[in-house]
C-alpha positions in Angstrom: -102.5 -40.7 -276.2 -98.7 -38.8 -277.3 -99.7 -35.9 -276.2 -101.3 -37.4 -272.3 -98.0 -39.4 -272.1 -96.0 -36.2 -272.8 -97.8 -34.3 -270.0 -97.3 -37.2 -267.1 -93.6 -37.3 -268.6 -93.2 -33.1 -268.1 -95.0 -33.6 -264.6 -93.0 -35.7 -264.0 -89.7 -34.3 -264.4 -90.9 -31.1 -262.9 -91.5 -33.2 -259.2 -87.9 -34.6 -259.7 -86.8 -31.1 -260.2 -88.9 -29.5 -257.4 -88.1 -32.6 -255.1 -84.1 -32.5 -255.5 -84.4 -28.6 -254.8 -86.3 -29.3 -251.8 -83.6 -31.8 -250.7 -80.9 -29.8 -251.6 -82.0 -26.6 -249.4 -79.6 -25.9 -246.3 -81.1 -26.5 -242.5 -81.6 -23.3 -242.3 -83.5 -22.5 -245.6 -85.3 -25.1 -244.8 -86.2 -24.1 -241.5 -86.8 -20.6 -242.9 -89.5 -22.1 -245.3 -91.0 -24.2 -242.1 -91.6 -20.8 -239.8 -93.2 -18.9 -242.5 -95.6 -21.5 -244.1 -96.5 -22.7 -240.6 -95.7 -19.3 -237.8 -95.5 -16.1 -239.7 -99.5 -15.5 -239.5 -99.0 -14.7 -236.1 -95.4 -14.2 -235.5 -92.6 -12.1 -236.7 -90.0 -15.0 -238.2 -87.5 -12.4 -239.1 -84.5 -10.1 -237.9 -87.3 -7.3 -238.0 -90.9 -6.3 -237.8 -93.5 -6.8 -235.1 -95.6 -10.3 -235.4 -99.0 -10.0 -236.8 -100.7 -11.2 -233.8 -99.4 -8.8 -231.1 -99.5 -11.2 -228.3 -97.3 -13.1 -230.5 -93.6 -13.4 -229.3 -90.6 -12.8 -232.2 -89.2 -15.1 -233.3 -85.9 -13.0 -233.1 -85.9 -12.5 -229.3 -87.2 -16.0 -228.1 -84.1 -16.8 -226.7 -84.8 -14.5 -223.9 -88.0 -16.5 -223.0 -87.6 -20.0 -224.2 -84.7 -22.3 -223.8 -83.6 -22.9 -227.4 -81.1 -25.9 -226.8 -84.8 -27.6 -225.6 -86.9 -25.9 -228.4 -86.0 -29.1 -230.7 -87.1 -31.8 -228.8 -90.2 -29.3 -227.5 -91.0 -29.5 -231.3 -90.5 -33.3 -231.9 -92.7 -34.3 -229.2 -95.8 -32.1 -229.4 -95.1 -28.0 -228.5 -98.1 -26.9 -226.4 -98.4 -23.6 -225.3 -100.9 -21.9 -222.9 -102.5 -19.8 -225.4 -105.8 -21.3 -227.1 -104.8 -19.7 -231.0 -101.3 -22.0 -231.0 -101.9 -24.8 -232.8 -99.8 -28.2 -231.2 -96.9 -28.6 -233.8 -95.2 -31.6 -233.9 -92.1 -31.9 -236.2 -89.8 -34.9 -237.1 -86.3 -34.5 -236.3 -85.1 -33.0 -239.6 -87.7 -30.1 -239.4 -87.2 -29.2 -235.9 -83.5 -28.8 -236.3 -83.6 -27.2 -239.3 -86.3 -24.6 -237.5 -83.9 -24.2 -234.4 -81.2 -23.5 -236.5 -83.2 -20.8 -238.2 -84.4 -19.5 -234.7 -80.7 -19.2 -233.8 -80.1 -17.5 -237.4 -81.8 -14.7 -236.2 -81.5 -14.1 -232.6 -81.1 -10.0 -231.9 -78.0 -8.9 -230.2 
């Protein structure tokens, strides 16, 4: 019984731990961790290196083809695309800041 009790306790604390991380991560880490869990399958997230999927856009040059002061609310209400791979995303307002603010992060010159 000690020894179950111990473990839920050192679960426990580790979820506190890994939760006031999580909280504590900037917009744009946080939006960082967003486009690679959810976009880097297919697209290039970072400042370089061609996305996996070439029909893909980077993520680094999307200003030149998407309005990025829109991309937020896009996000927040259901982003559709033409292409049948792209899943329909829909983020709360938190996350789709945070994932603009990354986008911006890494704009090319």
């Amino acid at each position: 019984m000690k020894i179950r009790i111990r473990s839920i306790v050192v679960a426990s604390l580790a979820t506190m731990l890994w939760l006031q991380a999580a909280l504590a991560q900037s917009p744009l880490q946080r939006g960082e961790e967003l486009v690679r869990g959810l976009c880097s399958r297919c697209h290039a997230i970072g400042k370089s290196g061609e996305s996996p999927l070439p029909a893909a856009p980077r993520f680094r040059s999307l200003d030149d083809r998407t309005d990025l002061s829109k991309l937020s609310r896009r996000l927040r209400e259901g982003l559709l695309t033409g292409h049948e791979d792209m899943p329909t995303f829909r983020f709360d307002r938190d996350d789709a800041d945070a994932t603009v603010a990354y986008i911006r992060s890494i704009q090319g010159p």
